[in-house]
C-alpha positions as CSV (number, residue, x, y, z in Angstrom):
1,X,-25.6,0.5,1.1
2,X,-28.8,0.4,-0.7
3,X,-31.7,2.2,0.2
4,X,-35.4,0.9,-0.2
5,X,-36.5,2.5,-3.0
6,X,-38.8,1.9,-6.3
7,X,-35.2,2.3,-8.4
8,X,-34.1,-1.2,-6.9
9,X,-36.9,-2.5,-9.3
10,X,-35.2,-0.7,-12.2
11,X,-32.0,-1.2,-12.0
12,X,-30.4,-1.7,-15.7
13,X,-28.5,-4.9,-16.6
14,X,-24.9,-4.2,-17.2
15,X,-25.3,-5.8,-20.7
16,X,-27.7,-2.6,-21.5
17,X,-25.1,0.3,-20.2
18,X,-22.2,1.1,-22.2
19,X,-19.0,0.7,-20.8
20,X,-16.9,4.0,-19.4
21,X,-12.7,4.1,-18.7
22,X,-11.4,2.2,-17.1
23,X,-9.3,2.8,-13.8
24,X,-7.4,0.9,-11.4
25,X,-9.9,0.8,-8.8
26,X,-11.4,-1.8,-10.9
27,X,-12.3,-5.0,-9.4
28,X,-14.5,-7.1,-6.8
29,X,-15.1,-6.1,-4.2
30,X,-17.6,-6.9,-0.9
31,X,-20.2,-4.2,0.5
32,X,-19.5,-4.1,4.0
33,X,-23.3,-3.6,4.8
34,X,-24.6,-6.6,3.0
35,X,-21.6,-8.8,2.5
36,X,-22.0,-9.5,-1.0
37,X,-19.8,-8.6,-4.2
38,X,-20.0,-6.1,-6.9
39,X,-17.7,-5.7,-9.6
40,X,-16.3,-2.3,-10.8
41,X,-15.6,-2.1,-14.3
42,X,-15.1,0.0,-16.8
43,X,-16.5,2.6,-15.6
44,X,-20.0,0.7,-13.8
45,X,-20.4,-1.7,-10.9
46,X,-22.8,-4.7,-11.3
47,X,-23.9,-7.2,-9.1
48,X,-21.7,-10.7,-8.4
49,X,-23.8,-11.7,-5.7
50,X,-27.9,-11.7,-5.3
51,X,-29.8,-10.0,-2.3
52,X,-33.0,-9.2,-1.5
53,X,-33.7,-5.6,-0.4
54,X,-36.4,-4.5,2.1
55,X,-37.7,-7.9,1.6
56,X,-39.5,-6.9,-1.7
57,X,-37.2,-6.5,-4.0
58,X,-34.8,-9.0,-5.5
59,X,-31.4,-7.7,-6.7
60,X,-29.9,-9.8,-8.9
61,X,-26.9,-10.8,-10.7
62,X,-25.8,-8.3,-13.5
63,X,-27.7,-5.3,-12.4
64,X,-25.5,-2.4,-12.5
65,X,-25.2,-0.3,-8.8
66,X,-22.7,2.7,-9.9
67,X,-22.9,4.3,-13.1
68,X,-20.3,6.6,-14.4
69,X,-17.6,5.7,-12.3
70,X,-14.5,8.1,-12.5
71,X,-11.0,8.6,-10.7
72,X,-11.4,12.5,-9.4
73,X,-7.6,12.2,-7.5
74,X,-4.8,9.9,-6.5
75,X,-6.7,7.8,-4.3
76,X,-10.3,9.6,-4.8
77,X,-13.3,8.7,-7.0
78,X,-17.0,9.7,-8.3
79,X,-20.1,7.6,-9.0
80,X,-23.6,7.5,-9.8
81,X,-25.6,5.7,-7.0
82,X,-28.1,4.5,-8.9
83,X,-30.2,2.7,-6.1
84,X,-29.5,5.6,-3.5
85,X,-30.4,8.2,-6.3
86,X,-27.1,10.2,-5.3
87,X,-23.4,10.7,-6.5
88,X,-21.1,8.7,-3.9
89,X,-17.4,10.1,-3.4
90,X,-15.3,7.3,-2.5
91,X,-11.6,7.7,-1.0
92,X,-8.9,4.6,-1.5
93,X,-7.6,3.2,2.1
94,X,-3.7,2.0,2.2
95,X,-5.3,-1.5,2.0
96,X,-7.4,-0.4,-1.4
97,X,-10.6,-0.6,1.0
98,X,-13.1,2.1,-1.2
99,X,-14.6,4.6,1.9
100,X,-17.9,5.8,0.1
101,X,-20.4,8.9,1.0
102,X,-23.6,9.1,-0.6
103,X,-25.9,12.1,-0.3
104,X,-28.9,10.5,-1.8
105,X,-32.9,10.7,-1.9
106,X,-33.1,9.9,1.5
107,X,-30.3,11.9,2.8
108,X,-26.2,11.2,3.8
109,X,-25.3,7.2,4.2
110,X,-21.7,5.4,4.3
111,X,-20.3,2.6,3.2
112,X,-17.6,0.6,2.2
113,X,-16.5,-1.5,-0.4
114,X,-13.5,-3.9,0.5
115,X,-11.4,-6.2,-1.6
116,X,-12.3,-9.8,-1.9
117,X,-8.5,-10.8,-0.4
118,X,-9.8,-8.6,3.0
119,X,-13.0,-10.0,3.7
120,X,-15.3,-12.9,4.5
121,X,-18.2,-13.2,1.0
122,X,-21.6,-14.0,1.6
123,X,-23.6,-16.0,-1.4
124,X,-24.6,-19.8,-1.8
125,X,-23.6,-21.8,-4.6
126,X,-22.8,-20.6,-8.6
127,X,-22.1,-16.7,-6.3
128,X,-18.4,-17.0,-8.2
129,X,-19.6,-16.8,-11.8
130,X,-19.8,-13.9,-12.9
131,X,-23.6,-12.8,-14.8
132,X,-24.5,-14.7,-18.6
133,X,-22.7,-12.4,-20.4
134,X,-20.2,-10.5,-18.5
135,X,-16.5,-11.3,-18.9
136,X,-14.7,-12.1,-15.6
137,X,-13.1,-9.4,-14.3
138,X,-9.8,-8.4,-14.3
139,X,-7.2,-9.6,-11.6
140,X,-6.5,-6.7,-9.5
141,X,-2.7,-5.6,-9.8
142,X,-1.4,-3.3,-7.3
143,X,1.9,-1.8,-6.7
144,X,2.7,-2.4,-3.0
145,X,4.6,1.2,-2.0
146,X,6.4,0.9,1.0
147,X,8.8,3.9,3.1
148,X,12.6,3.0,4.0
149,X,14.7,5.1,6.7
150,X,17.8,4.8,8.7
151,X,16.4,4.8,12.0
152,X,19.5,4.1,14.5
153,X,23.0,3.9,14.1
154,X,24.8,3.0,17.1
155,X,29.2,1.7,17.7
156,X,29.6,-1.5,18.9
157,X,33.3,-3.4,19.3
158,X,35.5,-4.5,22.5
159,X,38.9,-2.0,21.1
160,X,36.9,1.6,22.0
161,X,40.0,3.9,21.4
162,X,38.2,5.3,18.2
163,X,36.2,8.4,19.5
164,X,33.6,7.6,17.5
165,X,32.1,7.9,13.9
166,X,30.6,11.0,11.9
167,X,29.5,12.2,8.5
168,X,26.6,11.2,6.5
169,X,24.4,8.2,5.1
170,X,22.2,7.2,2.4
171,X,20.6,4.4,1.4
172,X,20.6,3.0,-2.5
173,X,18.3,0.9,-4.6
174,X,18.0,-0.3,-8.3
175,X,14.3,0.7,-9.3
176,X,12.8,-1.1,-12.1
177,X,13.7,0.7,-14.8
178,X,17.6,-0.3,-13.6
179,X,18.0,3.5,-12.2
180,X,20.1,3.8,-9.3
181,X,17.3,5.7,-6.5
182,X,19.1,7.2,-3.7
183,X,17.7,8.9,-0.5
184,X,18.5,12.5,1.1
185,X,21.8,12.1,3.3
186,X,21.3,11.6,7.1
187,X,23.7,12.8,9.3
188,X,25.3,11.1,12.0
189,X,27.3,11.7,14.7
190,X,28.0,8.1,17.2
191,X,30.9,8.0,20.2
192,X,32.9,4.8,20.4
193,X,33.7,5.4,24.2
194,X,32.7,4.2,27.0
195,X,31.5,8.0,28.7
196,X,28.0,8.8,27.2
197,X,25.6,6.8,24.9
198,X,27.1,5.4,21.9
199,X,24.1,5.2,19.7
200,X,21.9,7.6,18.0
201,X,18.4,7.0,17.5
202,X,16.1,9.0,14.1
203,X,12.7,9.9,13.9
204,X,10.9,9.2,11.1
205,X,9.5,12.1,8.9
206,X,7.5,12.0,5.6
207,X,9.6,13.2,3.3
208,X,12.5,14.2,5.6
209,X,16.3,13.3,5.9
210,X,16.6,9.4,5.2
211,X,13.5,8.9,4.0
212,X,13.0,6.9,0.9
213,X,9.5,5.9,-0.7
214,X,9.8,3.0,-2.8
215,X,7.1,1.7,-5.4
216,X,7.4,-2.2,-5.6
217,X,5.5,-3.9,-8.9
218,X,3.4,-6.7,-8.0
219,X,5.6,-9.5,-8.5
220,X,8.5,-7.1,-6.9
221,X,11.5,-9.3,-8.2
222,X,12.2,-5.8,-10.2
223,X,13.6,-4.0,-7.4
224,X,16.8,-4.5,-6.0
225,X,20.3,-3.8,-4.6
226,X,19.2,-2.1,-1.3
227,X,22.4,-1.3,0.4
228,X,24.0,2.0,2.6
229,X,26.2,4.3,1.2
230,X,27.8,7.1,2.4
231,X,31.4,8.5,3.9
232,X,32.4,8.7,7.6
233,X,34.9,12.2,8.2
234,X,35.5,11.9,12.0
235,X,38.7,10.8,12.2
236,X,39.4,9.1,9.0
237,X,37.9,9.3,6.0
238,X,36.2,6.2,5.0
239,X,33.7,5.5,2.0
240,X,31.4,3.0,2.2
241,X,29.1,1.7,-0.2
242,X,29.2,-1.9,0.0
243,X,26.9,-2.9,2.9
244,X,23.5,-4.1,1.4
245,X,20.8,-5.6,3.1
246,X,17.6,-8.3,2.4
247,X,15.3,-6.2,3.9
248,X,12.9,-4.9,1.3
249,X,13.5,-9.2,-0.4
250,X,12.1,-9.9,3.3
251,X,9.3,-7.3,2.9
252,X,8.3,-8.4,-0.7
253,X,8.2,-12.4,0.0
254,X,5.0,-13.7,-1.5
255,X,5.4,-16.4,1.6
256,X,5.6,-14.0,3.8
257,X,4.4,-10.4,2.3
258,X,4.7,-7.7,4.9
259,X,1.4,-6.4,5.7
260,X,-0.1,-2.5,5.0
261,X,1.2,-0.6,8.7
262,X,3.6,-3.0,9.6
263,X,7.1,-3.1,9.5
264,X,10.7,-4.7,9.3
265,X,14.3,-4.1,10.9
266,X,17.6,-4.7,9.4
267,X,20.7,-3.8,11.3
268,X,23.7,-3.4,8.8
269,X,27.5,-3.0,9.6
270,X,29.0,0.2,7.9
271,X,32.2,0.4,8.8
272,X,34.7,-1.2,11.3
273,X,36.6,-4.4,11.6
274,X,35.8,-7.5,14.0
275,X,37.3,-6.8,17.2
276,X,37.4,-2.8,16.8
277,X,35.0,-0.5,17.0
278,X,32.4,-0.8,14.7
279,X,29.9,1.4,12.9
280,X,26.0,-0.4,13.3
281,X,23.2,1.2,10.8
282,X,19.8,0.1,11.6
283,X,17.1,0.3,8.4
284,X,13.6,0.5,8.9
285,X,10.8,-0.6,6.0
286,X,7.2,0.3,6.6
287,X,4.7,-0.6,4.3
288,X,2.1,1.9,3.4
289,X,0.0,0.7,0.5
């Protein structure tokens, strides 16, 4: 991260710079190329954990490395490199892993600062203090933001004279504010016989049909009610609107909280009585910050 240079010697103490906004990239994080912590705060980044650079000089706790730190977009932001003499752009990963690029003194370098919960810290004993004089920083609270879709619906039931089932889906949620959300209608069109496939498999698109993006607060016990809604019109007419699922209570379970990528099934009956032909909905959750 830091280049060998006579400003390593100069680096100010954070108790000398005066503090900028804050943003919610603030927090500790580890360099990936030294494997020590820095802390981003209000609007600088000083040193958590001591190194020695180019084994001469001796960074230590409390000297600020980013200066003028500023969010520039969504998931972008803008600093001062003090010891690289350069402004570093820095883009936030789903996991809230800060990509930087430097264009310093010495030319391009890359680096990357990771949240303590992601990675292994380097420093002896004391190295969780923070510097004489520097409040502790901030706990890092992050909503998790995760994307929900219908991705299957299929007939299953031993009494097959029903042709089948069509019309159109949703699924609904209560959002924090106690707002019903609701996704775009899916179509679907499923055949309850035995001639041809009886199921019916979605592709998942961004912002498409079925698609639902859901923004979960950190302690996620605010959003609930997730259940499919919609009417069937092959045949007869049947609203349904009742069939809720524990998928995103699954997703958001501090015991077992569903990782950034990953994701989680739920296979929900619609419509249909035991025994008869019955209407299967399958939801899938993908976390993606």
């Amino acid at each position: 991260m830091f280049g060998a240079t006579s400003a390593q010697a100069q680096l100010p103490d954070v108790a000398t710079v005066a503090p900028g906004e804050a943003t919610d990239a603030d927090g500790t994080y580890v360099v990936s190329t030294i494997n020590k912590r820095i802390t981003i705060e209000n609007g600088r980044a000083y040193v958590i954990d001591p190194w020695t650079q180019a084994l001469i000089f001796r960074i230590q706790p409390g000297m600020v490395t980013l200066q003028n730190f500023r969010k520039t977009g969504p998931d972008t932001y803008e600093a001062d490199d003090l010891p690289m003499m350069g402004k570093v752009v820095f883009n936030r990963q789903p996991n809230g892993t800060l990509q930087g690029v430097v264009k310093g003194l010495f030319g391009e370098a890359k680096y990357a600062l990771v949240p303590t919960a992601y990675a292994s810290i380097g420093g002896g004993a004391g190295a969780d203090a923070p510097p004489a004089g520097v409040a502790p920083a901030p706990a890092i609270v992050r909503d998790r933001i995760y994307q929900l879709h219908v991705s299957k619906a299929r007939c299953l039931g031993s009494d097959l004279l029903r042709k089948g089932y069509g019309g159109v889906f949703n699924v609904r949620l209560q959002d924090p504010n106690g707002n019903r959300v609701t996704s775009k209608n899916r179509n679907f069109d499923v055949k309850c016989t035995r001639k041809g496939p009886r199921d019916q498999n979605y592709k998942f698109y961004n912002a498409g049909p079925g698609a639902l993006t859901i923004t979960v607060p950190e302690n996620g016990e605010e959003v609930k009610g997730m259940r499919i809604g919609g009417k069937n019109t092959a045949g007869l007419n049947i609203n349904f609107d009742n069939a809720h699922s524990a998928l995103l209570m699954r997703a958001i379970n501090q015991e077992n909280l569903l990782d950034v990528g990953k994701t989680l099934e739920d296979e929900v009956i619609v419509a249909g009585k035991s025994g008869k032909a019955q209407l299967y909905v399958t939801l899938t959750l993908k976390r993606v910050q």
